[in-house]
C-alpha positions as CSV (number, residue, x, y, z in Angstrom):
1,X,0.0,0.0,0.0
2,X,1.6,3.5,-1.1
3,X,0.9,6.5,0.6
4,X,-1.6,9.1,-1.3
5,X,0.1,11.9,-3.1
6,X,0.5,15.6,-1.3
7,X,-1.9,18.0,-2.0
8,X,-1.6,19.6,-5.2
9,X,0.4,16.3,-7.1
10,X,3.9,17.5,-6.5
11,X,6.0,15.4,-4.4
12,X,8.0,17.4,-1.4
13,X,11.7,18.3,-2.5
14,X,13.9,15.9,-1.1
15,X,16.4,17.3,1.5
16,X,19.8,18.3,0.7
17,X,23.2,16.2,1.6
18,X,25.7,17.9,3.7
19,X,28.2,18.2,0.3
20,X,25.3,19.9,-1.4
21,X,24.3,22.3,1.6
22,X,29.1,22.9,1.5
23,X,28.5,23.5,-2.4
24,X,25.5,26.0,-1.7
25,X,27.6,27.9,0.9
26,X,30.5,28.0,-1.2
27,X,28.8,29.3,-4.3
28,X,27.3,32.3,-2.0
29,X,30.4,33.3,-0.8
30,X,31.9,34.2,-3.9
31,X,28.6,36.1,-5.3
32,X,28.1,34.0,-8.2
33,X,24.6,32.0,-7.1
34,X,22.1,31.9,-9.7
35,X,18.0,32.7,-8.6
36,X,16.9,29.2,-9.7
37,X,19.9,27.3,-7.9
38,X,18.8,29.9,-5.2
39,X,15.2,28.9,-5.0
40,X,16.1,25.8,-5.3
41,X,18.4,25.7,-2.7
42,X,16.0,26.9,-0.2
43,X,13.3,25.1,-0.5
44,X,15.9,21.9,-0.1
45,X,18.6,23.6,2.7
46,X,17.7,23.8,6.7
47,X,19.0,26.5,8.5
48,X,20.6,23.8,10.4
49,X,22.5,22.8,7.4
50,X,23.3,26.0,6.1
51,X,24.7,27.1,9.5
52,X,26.8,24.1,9.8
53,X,28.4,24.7,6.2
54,X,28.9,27.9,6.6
55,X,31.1,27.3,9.5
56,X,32.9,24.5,8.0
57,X,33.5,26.7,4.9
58,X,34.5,29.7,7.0
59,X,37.3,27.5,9.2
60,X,38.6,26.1,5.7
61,X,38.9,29.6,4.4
62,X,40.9,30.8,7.6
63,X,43.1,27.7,7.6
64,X,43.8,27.9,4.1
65,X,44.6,31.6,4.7
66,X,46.9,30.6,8.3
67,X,48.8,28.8,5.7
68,X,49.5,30.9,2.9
69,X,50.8,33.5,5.4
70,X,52.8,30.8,6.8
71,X,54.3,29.4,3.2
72,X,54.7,33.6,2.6
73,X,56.4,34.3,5.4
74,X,58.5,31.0,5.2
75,X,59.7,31.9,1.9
76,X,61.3,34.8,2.5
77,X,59.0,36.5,-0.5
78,X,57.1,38.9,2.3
79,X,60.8,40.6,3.9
């Protein structure tokens, strides 16, 4: 026995996977999100999920920043 369809024939969007939620994070913070990956994105993305990606992102961004100074500085290219 399957369950009867939703109201109004359209099935619910399935929810995101945490790589798709890092991907949508990513994309917004260099600008370049489109308005139907947008609309898309939150009809499919919990806060949760968006919270949790952005701060992943955010720590990758400063690490991988922490180590270009480092590798800079290191080099002897910065004095």
């Amino acid at each position: 026995m399957t369950a009867p369809p939703p109201l109004g024939g359209q099935l619910p969007p399935r929810k995101a996977t945490a790589l798709e939620a890092l991907r949508a994070v990513v994309w917004s913070f260099c600008g370049i999100r489109g308005g139907a990956a947008y609309e898309q994105d939150v009809q499919r993305l919990s806060p949760l999920q968006v919270i949790a990606a952005g701060i992943v992102a955010a720590l990758a961004f400063i690490g991988a920043l922490v180590l270009l100074v480092r590798w800079v500085v290191g080099s002897g290219v910065a004095g």
